[in-house]
C-alpha positions in Angstrom: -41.1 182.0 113.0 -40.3 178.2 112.8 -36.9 178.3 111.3 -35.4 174.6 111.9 -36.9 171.2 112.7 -35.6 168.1 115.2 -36.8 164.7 114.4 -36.7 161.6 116.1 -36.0 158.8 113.3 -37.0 155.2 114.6 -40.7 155.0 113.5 -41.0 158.7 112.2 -38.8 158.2 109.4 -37.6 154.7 109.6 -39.7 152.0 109.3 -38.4 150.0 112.0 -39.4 147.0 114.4 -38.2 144.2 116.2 -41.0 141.8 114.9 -39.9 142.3 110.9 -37.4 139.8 111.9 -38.3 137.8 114.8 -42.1 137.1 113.9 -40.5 134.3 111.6 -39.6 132.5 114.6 -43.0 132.3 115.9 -44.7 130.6 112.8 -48.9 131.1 113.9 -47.8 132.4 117.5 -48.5 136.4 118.0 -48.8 136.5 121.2 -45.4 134.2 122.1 -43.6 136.8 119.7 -45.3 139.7 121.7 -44.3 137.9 125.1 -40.6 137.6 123.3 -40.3 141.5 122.2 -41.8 143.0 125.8 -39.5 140.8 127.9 -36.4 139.4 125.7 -35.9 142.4 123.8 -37.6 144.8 125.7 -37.0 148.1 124.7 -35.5 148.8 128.4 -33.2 146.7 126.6 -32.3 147.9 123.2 -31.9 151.4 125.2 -29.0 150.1 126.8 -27.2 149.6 123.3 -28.8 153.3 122.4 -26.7 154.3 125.3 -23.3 153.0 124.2 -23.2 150.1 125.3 -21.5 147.2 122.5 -23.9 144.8 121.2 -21.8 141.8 121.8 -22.0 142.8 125.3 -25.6 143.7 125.7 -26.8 140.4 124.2 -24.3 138.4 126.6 -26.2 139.7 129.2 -29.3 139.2 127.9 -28.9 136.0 127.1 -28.0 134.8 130.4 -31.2 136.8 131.6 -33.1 135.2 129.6 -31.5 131.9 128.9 -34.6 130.3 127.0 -34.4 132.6 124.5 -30.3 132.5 124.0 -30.6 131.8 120.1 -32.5 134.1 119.2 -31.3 136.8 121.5 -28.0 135.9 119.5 -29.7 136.8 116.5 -30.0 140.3 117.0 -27.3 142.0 115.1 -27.1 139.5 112.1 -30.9 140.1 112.0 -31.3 143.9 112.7 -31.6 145.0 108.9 -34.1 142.7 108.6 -35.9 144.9 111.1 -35.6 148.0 109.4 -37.9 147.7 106.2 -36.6 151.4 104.8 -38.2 154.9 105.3 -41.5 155.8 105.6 -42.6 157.9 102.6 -45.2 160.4 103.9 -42.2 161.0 106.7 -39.8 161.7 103.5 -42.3 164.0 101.5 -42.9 166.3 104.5 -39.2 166.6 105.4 -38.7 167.5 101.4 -41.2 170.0 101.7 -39.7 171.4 104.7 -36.7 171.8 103.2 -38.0 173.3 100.7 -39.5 176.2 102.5 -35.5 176.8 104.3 -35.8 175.0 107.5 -33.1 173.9 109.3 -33.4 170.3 109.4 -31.6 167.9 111.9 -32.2 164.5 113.6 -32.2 163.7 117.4 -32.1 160.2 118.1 -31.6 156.7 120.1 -29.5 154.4 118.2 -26.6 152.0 118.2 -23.5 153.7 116.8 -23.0 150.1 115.4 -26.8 150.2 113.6 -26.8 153.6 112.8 -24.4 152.8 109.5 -26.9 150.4 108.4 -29.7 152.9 108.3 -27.4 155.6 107.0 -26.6 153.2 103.8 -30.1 152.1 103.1 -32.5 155.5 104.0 -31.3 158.5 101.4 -33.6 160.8 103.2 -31.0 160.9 106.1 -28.9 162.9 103.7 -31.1 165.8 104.2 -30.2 166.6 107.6 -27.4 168.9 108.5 -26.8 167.1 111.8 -27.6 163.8 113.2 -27.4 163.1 116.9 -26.7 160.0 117.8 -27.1 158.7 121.5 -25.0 155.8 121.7 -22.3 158.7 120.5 -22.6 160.5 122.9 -23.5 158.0 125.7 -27.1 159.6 126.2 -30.6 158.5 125.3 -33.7 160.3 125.1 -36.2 161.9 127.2 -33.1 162.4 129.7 -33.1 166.4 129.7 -28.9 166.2 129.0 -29.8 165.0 125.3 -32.0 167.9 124.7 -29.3 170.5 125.6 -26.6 168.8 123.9 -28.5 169.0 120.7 -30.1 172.2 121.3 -26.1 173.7 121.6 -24.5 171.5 119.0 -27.1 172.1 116.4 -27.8 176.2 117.4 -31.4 175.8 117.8 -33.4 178.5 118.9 -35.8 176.5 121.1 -38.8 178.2 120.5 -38.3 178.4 116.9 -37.7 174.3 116.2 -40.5 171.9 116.0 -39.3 168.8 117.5 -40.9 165.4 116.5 -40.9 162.0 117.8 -42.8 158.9 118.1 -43.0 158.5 122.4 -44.9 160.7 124.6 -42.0 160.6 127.2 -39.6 162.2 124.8 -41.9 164.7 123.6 -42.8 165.9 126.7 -39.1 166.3 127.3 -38.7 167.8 124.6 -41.4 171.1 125.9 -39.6 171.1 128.6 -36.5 171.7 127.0 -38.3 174.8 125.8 -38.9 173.1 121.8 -42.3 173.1 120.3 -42.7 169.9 120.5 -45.1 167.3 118.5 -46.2 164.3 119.2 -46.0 161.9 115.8 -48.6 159.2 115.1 -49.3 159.6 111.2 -47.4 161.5 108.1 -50.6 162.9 107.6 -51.1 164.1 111.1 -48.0 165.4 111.2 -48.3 167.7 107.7 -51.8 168.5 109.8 -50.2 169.9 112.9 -47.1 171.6 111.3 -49.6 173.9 109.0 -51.7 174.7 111.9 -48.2 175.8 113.8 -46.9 177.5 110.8 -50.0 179.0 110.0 -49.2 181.9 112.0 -46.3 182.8 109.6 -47.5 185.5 107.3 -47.2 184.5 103.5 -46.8 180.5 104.3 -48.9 178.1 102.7 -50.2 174.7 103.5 -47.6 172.0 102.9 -48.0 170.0 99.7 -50.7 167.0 100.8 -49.5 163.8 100.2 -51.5 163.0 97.2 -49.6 165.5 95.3 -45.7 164.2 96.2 
């Protein structure tokens, strides 16, 4: 019996991404904004500040990495909600639904304990989770093996009885190794696909709502 769910937010819920904001910069230039995001603000990068690690701090450094791009490395926390265009709906309707039916529902993700406000003010589907782990809280970041545990404890999950979702491979993968029926997200409607066909098996339980009827 699936009895609680773990989500991963940027990307599964949130609509999030770098280029919301930047891609004003680079007026008629995709693929100088694409060199910017993969080296710039590389996501090796934005892990750090997942991690803990203050923003003022993180873009000091960067910008002296990456000296070129100082001003609009400088950018980044005036212009992060900018970057985060709300939630994404299919995401909301299926974690309705789940709540619906009892689950458990938590979140499990990397974020900037100095972002994370802004996404808890402007997303009111966050409200629905009974826990939300942060990484930079707790000074670790997903797929490390530590994060798993420390959710899997905090939260009283029964491993093999919570679907855990995300958005990267890595973490998922994780994630089944940490013993968590883990699913890899790419759509709303792929997810609502695979959790029927893994709740299926539950006698009595029928087919979430599609989409077309939320």
């Amino acid at each position: 019996m699936i009895e609680a769910a773990l989500f991963d937010l940027g990307k599964v819920l949130l609509d999030w991404d770098p280029r919301y904001f930047y891609a004003r910069y680079f007026p008629g230039d995709a693929r100088g904004l694409e060199a910017f995001i993969a080296t710039a603000v590389a996501s090796s990068w934005i892990q750090e500040m997942d991690a803990g690690k203050p923003i003022a701090q993180a873009v000091a450094e960067r910008q002296r990495l990456f000296p070129q791009h100082a001003a609009l490395i400088s950018l980044w926390q005036r212009g992060w909600p900018s970057m985060l265009r709300g939630e994404i709906e299919g995401t909301a309707a299926v974690l309705g639904e789940l709540k619906a039916r009892g689950l458990h529902l938590y979140a499990l993700t990397n974020f900037s304990a100095e972002t994370y406000p802004v996404a808890l003010s402007r997303c009111p589907t966050l409200a629905v989770f009974e826990d939300v782990v942060v990484s930079a809280e707790i000074g670790l970041v997903k797929p490390d093996p530590r994060i798993y545990a420390h959710a899997i404890d905090r939260c009283r999950l029964r491993p093999a009885h919570t679907v855990f979702v995300d958005d990267l491979e890595a973490n998922v993968r994780a994630a089944a190794d940490a013993g968590l029926r883990a699913l890899h997200f790419t759509t709303p409607e792929r997810l609502r696909e695979e959790l029927d066909a893994l709740m299926a098996r539950q006698a009595g339980t029928p087919p979430i709502t599609p989409l077309s009827a939320t």
